[in-house]
C-alpha positions in Angstrom: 117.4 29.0 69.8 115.5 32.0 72.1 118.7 32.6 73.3 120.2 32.9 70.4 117.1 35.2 69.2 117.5 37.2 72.3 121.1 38.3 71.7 120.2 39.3 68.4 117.6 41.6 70.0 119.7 42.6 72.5 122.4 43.7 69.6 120.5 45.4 67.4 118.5 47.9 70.3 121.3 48.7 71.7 123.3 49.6 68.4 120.3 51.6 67.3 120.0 53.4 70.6 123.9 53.8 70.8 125.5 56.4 68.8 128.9 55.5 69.8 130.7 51.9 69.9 134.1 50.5 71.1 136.0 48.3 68.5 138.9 46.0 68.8 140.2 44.6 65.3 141.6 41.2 65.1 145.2 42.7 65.3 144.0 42.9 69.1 145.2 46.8 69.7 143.0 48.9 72.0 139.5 49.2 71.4 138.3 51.9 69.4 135.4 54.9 70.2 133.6 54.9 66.3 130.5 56.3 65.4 128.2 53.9 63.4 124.3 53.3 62.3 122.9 50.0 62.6 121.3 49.2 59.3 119.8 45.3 58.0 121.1 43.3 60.7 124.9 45.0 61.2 126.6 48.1 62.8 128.0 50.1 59.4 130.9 52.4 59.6 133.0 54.7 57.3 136.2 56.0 57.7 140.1 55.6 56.7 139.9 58.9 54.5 140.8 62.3 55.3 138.9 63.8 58.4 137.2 60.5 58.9 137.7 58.3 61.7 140.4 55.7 61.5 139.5 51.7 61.1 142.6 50.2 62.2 142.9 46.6 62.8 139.4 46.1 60.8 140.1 44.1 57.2 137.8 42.5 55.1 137.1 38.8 56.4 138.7 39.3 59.3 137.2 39.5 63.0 136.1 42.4 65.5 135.4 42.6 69.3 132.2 45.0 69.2 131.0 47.1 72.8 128.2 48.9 72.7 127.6 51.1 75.2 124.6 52.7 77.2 123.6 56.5 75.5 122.7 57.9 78.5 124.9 56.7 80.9 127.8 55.7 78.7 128.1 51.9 80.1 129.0 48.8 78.8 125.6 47.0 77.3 126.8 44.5 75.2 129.7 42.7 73.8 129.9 40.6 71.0 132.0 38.9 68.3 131.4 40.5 64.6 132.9 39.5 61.3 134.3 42.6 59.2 133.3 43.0 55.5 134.4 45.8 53.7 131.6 47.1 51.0 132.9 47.6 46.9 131.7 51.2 46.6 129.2 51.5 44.0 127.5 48.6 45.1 123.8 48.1 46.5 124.9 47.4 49.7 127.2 50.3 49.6 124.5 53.0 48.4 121.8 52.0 50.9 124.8 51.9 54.0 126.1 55.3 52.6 122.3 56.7 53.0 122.7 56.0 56.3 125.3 56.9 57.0 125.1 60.1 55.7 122.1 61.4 57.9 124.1 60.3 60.7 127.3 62.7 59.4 128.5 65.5 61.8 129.8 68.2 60.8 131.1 67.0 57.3 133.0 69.6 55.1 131.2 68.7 51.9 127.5 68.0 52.7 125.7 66.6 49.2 129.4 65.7 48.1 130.5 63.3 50.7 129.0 60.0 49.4 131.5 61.0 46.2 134.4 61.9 48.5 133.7 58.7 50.3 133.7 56.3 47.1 137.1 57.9 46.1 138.7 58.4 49.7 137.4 56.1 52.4 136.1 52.6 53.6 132.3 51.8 54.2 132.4 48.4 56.7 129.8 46.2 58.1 130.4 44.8 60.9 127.8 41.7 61.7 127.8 39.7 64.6 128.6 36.7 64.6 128.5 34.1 67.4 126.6 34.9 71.0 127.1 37.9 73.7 130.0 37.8 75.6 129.7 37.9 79.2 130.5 40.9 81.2 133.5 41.3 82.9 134.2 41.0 86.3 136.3 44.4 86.3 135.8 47.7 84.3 138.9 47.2 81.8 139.5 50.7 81.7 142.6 51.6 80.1 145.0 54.5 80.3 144.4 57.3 77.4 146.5 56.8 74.1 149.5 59.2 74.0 149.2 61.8 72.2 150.7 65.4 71.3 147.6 67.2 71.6 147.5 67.4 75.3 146.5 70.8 76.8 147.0 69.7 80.8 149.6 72.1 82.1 149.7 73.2 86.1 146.7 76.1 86.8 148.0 79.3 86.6 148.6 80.8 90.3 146.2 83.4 89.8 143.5 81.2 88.5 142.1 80.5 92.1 141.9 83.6 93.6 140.2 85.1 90.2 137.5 82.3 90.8 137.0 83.3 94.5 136.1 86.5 93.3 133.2 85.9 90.6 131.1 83.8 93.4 131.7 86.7 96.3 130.5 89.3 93.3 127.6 86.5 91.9 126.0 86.5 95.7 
């Protein structure tokens, strides 16, 4: 039973503290970064709606892999096993979460309008753990980036060296 209280704890600091969590749906496809607030006992999310973040692989009823990780220094604190209920906008449940939610908002197009824009557009889940803490791995689990188009690496310019040389002999 204290154990069981202690992962609780454990949970709900470190989703208050984190602003940031890793999810893996029940579809088992990479985990991923979400933003979240942690409001009566479960870590709430929106998204699925234009210029909202995607919740792929997280269905009502179904099951999610949870990591939170550190604020400051962006580790792994806790793992855990949560169940996935989507909330019927309109509902109790789904005004207080949308409060939430909304203080927590950056940068949103529409400001006072986006609790509308999110009954119409997107999904408000709660995620609630369910079960104990997993352990921690042995290894890091780091994975390779998803592809994606919107990559900006290209080779540095041959130039670019010798400009840089230049500002620190001028800055001293």
């Amino acid at each position: 039973m204290t154990s069981e209280l202690l992962d609780r704890a454990l949970i709900e600091e470190a989703s208050k503290k984190s602003g940031l969590i890793w999810v893996r749906g029940a579809d088992a496809s990479a985990a991923r970064a979400l933003w979240h607030v942690w409001h009566e006992g479960a870590v709430c999310l929106v998204g699925d709606g234009p210029g909202e973040q995607p919740l792929q692989g997280l269905v009502d009823g179904g099951t999610a892999e949870v990591t939170v990780r550190s604020k400051d220094k962006g580790g792994r604190l806790v793992t855990f096993a949560a169940t996935v209920a989507e909330l019927p906008a309109g509902s109790a449940e789904w005004e207080a979460a949308v409060a939430e939610l909304k203080g927590k908002r950056l940068n949103a197009p529409d400001g006072e309008e986006m609790p509308a824009r999110w009954s119409r557009e997107c999904r408000v889940l709660r995620l609630a753990p369910a079960g104990s803490v997993a352990p921690l791995p042995d290894s890091s689990l780091a994975e390779p980036p998803v592809p994606t188009p919107a990559t900006t690496r290209r080779p540095v310019p041959a130039g670019l060296p010798k400009l840089l040389a230049k500002r620190r002999k001028r800055r001293r």
